[in-house]
TORKOL-4160 file (C-alpha; in steps of 0.2 Angstrom, whole numbers, padded with zeros to 4 digits, m for minus):
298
<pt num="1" X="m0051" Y="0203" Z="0312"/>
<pt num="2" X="m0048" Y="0198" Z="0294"/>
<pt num="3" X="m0032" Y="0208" Z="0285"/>
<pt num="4" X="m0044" Y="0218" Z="0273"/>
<pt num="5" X="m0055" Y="0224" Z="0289"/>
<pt num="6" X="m0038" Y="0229" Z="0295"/>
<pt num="7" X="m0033" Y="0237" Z="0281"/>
<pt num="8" X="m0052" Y="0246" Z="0276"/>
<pt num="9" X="m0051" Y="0251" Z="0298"/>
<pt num="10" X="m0033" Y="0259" Z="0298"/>
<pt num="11" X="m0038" Y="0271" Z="0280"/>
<pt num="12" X="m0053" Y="0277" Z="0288"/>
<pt num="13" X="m0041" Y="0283" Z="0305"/>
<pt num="14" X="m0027" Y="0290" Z="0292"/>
<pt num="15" X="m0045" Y="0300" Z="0282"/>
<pt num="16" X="m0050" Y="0305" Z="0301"/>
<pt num="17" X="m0032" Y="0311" Z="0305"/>
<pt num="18" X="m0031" Y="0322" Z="0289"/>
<pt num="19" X="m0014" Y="0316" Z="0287"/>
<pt num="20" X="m0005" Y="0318" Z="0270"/>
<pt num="21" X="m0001" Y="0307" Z="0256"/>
<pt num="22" X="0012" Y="0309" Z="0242"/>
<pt num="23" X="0027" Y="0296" Z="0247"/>
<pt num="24" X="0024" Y="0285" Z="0237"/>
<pt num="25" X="0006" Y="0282" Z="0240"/>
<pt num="26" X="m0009" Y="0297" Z="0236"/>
<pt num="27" X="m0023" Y="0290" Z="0245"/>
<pt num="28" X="m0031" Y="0282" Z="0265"/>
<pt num="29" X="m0033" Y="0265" Z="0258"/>
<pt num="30" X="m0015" Y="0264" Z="0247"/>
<pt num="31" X="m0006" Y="0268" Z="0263"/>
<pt num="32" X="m0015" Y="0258" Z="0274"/>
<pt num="33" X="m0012" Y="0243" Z="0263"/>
<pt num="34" X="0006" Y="0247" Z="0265"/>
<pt num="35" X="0009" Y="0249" Z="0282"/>
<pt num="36" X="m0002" Y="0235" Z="0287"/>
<pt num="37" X="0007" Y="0224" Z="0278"/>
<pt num="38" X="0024" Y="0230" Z="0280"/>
<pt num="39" X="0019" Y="0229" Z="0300"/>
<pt num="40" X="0015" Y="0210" Z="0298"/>
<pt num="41" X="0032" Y="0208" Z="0286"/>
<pt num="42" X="0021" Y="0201" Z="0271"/>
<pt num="43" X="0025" Y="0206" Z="0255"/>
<pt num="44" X="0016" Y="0221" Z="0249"/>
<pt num="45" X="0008" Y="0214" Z="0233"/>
<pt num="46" X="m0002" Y="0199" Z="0243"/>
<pt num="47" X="m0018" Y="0211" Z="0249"/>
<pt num="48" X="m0029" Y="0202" Z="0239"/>
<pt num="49" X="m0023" Y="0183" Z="0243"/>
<pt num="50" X="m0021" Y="0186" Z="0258"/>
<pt num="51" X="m0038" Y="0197" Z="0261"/>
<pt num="52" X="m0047" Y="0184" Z="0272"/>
<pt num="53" X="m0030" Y="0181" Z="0282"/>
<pt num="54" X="m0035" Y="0181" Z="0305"/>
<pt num="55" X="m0023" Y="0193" Z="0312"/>
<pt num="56" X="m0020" Y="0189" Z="0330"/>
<pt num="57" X="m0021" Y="0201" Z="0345"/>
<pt num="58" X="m0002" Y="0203" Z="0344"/>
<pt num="59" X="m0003" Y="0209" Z="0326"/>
<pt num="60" X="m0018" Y="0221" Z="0328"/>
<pt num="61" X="m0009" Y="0230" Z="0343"/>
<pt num="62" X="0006" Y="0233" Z="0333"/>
<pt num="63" X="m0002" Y="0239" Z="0318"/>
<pt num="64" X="m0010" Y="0251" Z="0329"/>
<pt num="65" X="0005" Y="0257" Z="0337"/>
<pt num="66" X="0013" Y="0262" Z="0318"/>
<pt num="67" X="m0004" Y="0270" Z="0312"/>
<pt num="68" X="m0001" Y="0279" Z="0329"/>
<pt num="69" X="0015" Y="0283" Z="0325"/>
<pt num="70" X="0011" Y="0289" Z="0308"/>
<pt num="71" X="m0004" Y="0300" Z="0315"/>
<pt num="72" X="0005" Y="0310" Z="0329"/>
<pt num="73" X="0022" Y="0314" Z="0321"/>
<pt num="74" X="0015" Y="0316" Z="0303"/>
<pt num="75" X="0030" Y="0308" Z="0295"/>
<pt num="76" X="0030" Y="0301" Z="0280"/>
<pt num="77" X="0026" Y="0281" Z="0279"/>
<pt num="78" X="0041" Y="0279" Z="0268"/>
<pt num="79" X="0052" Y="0286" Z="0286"/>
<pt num="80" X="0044" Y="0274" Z="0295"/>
<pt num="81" X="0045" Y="0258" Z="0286"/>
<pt num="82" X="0064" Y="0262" Z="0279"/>
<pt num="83" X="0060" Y="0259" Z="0262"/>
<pt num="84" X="0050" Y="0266" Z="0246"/>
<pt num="85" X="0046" Y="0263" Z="0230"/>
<pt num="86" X="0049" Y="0273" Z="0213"/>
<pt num="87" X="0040" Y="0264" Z="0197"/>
<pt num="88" X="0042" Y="0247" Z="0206"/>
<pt num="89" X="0061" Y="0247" Z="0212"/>
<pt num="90" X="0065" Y="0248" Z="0230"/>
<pt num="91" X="0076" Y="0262" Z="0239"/>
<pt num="92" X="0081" Y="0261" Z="0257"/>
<pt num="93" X="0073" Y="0281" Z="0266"/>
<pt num="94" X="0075" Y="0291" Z="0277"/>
<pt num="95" X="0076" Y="0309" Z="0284"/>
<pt num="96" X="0094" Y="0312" Z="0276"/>
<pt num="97" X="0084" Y="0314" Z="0260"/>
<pt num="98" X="0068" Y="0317" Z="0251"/>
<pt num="99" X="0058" Y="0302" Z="0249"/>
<pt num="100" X="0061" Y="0298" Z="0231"/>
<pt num="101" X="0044" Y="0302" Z="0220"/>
<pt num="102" X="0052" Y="0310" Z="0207"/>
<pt num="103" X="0042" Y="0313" Z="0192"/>
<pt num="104" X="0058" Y="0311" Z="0177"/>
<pt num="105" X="0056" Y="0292" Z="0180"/>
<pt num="106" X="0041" Y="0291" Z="0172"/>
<pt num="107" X="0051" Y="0297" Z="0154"/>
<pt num="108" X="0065" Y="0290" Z="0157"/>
<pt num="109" X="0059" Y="0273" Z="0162"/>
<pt num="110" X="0048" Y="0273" Z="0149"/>
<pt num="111" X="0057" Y="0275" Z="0133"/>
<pt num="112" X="0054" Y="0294" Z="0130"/>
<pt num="113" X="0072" Y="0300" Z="0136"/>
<pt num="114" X="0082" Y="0288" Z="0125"/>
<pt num="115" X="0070" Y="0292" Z="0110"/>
<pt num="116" X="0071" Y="0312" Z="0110"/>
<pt num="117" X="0091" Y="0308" Z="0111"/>
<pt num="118" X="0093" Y="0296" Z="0098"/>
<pt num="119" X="0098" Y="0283" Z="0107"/>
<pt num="120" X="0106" Y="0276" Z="0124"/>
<pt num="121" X="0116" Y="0290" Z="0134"/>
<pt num="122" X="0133" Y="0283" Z="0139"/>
<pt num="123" X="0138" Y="0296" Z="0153"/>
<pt num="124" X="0124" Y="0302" Z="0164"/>
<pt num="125" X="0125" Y="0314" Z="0179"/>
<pt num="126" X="0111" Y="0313" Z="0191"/>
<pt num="127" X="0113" Y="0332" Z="0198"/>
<pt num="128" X="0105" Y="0334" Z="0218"/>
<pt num="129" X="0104" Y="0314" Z="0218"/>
<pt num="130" X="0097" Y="0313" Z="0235"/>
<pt num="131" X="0094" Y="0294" Z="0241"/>
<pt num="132" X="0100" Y="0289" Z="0222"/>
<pt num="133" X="0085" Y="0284" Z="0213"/>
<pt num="134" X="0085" Y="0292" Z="0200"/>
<pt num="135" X="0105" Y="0288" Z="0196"/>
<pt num="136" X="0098" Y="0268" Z="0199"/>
<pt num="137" X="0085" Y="0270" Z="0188"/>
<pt num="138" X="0096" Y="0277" Z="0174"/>
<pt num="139" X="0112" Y="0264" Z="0176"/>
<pt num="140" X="0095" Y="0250" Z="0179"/>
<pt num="141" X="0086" Y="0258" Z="0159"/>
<pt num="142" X="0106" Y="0260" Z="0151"/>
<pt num="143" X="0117" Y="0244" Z="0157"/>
<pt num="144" X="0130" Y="0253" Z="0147"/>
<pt num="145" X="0129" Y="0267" Z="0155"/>
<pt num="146" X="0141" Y="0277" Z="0167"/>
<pt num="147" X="0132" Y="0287" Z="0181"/>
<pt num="148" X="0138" Y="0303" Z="0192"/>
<pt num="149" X="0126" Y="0306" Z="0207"/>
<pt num="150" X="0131" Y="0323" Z="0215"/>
<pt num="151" X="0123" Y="0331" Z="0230"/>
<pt num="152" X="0129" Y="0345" Z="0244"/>
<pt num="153" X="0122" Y="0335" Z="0259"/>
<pt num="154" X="0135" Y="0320" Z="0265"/>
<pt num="155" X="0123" Y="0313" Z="0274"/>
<pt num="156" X="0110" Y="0311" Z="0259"/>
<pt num="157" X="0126" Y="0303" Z="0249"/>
<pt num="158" X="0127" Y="0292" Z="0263"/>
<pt num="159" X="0108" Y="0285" Z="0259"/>
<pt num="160" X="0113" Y="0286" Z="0241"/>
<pt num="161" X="0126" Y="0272" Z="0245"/>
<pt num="162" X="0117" Y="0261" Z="0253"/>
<pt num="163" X="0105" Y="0261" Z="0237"/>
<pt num="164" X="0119" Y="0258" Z="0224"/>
<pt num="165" X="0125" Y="0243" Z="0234"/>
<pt num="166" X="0108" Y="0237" Z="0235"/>
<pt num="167" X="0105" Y="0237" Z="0216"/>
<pt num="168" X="0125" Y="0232" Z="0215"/>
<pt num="169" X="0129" Y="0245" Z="0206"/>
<pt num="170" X="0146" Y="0252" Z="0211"/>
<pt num="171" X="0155" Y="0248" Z="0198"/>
<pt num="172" X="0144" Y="0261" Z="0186"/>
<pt num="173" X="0138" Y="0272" Z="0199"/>
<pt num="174" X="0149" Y="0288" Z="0206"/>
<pt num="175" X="0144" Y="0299" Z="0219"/>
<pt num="176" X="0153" Y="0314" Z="0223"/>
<pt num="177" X="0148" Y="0328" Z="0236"/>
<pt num="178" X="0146" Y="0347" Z="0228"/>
<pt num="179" X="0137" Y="0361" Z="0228"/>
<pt num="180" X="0128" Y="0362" Z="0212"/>
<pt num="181" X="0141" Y="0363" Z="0197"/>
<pt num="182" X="0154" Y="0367" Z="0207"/>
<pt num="183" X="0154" Y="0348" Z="0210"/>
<pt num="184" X="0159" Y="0343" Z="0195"/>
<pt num="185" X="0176" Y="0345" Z="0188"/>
<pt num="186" X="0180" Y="0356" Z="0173"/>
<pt num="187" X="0181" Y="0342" Z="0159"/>
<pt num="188" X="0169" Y="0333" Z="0163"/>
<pt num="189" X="0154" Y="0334" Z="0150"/>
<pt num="190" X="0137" Y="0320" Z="0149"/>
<pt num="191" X="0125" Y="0314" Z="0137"/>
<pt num="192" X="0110" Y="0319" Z="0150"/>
<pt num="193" X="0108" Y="0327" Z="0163"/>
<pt num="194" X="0093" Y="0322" Z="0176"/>
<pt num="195" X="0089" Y="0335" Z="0191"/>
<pt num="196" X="0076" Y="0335" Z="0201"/>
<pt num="197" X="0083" Y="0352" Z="0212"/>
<pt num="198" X="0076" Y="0361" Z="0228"/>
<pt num="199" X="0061" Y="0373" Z="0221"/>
<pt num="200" X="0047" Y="0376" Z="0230"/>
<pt num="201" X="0045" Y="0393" Z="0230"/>
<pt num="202" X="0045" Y="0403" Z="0251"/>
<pt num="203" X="0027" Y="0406" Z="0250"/>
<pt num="204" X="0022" Y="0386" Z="0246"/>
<pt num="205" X="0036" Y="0381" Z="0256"/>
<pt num="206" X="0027" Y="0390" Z="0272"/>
<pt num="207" X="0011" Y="0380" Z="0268"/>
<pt num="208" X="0019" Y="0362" Z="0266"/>
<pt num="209" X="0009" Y="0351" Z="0276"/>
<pt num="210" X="0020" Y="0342" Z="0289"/>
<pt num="211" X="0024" Y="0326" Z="0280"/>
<pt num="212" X="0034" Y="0337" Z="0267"/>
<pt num="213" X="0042" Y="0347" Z="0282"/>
<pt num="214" X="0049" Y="0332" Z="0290"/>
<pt num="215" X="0058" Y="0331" Z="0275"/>
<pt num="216" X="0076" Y="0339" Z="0272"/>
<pt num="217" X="0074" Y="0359" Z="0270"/>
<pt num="218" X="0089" Y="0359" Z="0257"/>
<pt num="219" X="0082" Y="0348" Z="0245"/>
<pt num="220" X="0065" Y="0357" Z="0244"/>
<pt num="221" X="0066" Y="0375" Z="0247"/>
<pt num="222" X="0071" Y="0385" Z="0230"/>
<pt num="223" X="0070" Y="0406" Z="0237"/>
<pt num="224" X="0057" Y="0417" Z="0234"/>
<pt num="225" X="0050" Y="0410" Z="0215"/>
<pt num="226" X="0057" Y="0394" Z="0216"/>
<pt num="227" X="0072" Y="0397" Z="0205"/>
<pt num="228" X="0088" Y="0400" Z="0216"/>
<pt num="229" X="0095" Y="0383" Z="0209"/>
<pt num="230" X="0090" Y="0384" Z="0193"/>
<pt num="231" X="0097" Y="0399" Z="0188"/>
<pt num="232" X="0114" Y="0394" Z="0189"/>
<pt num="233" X="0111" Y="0378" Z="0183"/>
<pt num="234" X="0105" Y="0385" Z="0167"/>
<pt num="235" X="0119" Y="0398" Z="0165"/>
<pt num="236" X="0130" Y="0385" Z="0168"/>
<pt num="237" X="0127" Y="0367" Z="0163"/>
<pt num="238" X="0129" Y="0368" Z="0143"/>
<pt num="239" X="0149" Y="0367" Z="0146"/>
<pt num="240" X="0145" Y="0352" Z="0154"/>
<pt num="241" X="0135" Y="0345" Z="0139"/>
<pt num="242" X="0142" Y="0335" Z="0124"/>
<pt num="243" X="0137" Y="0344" Z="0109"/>
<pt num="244" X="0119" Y="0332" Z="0107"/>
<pt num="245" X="0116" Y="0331" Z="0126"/>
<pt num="246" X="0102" Y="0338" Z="0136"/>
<pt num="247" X="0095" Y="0344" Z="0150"/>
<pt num="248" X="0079" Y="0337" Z="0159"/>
<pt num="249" X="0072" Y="0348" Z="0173"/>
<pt num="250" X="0060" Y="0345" Z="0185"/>
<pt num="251" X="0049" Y="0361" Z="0191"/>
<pt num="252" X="0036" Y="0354" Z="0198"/>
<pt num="253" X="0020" Y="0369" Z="0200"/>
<pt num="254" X="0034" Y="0383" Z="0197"/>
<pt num="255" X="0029" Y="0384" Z="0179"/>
<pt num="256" X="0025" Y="0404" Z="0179"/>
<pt num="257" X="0039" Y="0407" Z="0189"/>
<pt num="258" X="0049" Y="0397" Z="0178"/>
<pt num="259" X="0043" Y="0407" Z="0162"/>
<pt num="260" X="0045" Y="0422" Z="0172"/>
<pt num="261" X="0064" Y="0420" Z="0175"/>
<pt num="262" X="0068" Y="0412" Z="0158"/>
<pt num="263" X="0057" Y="0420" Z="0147"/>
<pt num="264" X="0066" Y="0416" Z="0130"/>
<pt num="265" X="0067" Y="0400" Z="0133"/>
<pt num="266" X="0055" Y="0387" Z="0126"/>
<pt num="267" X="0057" Y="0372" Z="0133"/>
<pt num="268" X="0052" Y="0354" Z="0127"/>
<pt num="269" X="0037" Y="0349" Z="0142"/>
<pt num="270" X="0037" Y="0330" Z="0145"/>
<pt num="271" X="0020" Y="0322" Z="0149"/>
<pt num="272" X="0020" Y="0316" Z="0166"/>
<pt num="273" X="0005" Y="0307" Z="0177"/>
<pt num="274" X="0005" Y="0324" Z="0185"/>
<pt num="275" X="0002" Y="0334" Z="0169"/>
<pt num="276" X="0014" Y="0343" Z="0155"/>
<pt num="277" X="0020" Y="0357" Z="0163"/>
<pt num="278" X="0031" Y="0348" Z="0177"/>
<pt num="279" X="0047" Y="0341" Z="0168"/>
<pt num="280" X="0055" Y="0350" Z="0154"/>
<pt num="281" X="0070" Y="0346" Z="0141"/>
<pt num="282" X="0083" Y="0359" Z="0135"/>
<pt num="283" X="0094" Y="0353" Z="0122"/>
<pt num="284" X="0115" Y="0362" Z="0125"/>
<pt num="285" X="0111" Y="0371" Z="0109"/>
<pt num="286" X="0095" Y="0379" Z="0116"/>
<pt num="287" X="0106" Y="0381" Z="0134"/>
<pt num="288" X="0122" Y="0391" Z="0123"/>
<pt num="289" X="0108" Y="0401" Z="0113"/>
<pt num="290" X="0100" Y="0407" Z="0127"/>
<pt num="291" X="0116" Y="0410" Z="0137"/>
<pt num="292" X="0121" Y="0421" Z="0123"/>
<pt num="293" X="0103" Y="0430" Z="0123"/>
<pt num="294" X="0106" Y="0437" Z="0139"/>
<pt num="295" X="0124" Y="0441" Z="0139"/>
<pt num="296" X="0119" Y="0454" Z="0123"/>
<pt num="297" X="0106" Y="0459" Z="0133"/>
<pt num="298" X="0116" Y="0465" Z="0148"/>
């Protein structure tokens, strides 16, 4: 059997299986591709060189087994093979964190986060880091930059640490364990804030298909509308902002429910490839206006 029969074979079985994408990949035939090729321990950019390539008995039978594997426990590729992707860049993962996917890479690695600051942040705090990927990405955009990574799970903090020392990074890259805010100390104030938090609402959370629930609960799962993190992240994070830094917030489907418990707010919506109303950006001075809103209010 040549590779891309193997490849074209094993998308139809992950289409018959029903199984679910959005790892890293968001179709059959992308996450085939993948785990064939990682099975075989070929580089994953050679499918089309290495199309026509014989695979042996030996190497059919073990790319059954992983497609196998990935049918009957429904986890995600990414937990199988050890690695994923985010815009290119490659991050050790596993189940002691999400598999990293976050949509604020897209702005930030693309220009649009330095622009709508002015310039290159110096001090960056990556709040619910996870594996690390998005404090890589922003120490790999700002080589000038310092990062803080913060997380409540050790073990995610664990993964994180493999992934700095990966990108050798440790010498711009501190991570500290903390819940929310309360893991940062009192003087410490960033150009940018990046958090990608838990907060899929309880209703979508009990729907997840079984990819997503193999994934750490605590990372994902945001109360009732979504917003159990954010709200103290809002009430909060201005005193941790220099006077020109901002916020970027990602929300993912919790729009209405974001508008609902923030109604005065008006935040600026980054475009994303999954849409406008996913990422947002709150300058401190919006942060301390609002803050101010609803203590007259009470």
């Amino acid at each position: 059997m040549k590779l891309i029969d193997c490849v074209q074979r094993t998308a139809e079985r992950l289409e018959s299986a029903r199984v679910a994408f959005g790892h890293g990949t968001t179709n059959a035939f992308d996450e085939a591709a993948w785990l064939v090729l990682w099975r075989l321990g070929l580089p994953l950019d050679t499918l089309d060189d290495l199309a026509d390539r014989m695979l042996s008995a030996g190497e059919q039978a073990a790319v059954r087994a992983l497609v196998d594997e990935r049918i009957t426990s429904r986890r995600p590729a990414a937990y199988l093979t050890g690695e994923a992707w985010l815009h290119g860049v490659p991050f050790f993962a596993d189940e002691r964190a999400i598999v990293p996917r976050s949509l604020i890479a897209e702005p930030l690695l693309e220009g649009t986060l330095e622009s709508l600051l002015g310039g290159e942040p110096g001090h960056v705090l990556d709040l619910c880091t996870g594996n690390g990927s998005l404090a890589v990405l922003a120490a790999l955009a700002w080589p000038e930059a310092r990062v803080l990574g913060t997380d409540l799970s050790a073990e995610a903090l664990e993964l994180a640490r493999r992934n700095v020392a990966r990108h050798e990074l440790t010498d711009r890259i501190a991570l500290r364990r903390g819940d929310g805010l309360a893991a940062l100390r009192r003087s410490e104030s960033f150009d940018l804030v990046l958090c990608n938090p838990p907060y899929v609402n309880t209703t979508s959370m009990s729907t997840l298909p079984p990819e997503f629930r193999a994934e750490p609960a605590l990372s994902l799962a945001g109360g009732d509308d979504g917003m159990d993190f954010v709200r103290p992240l809002l009430a909060g994070i201005a005193a941790h902002l220099q006077p020109e830094g901002a916020l970027v917030l990602e929300i993912g489907h919790e729009r209405d429910h974001f508008a609902a418990a923030f109604p005065a707010l008006e935040p600026l919506w980054l475009s994303t490839s999954a849409g406008d109303e996913q990422v947002l950006m709150l300058t401190r001075g919006q942060l301390v206006a609002s803050a101010a809103h609803q203590a007259a209010s009470r």
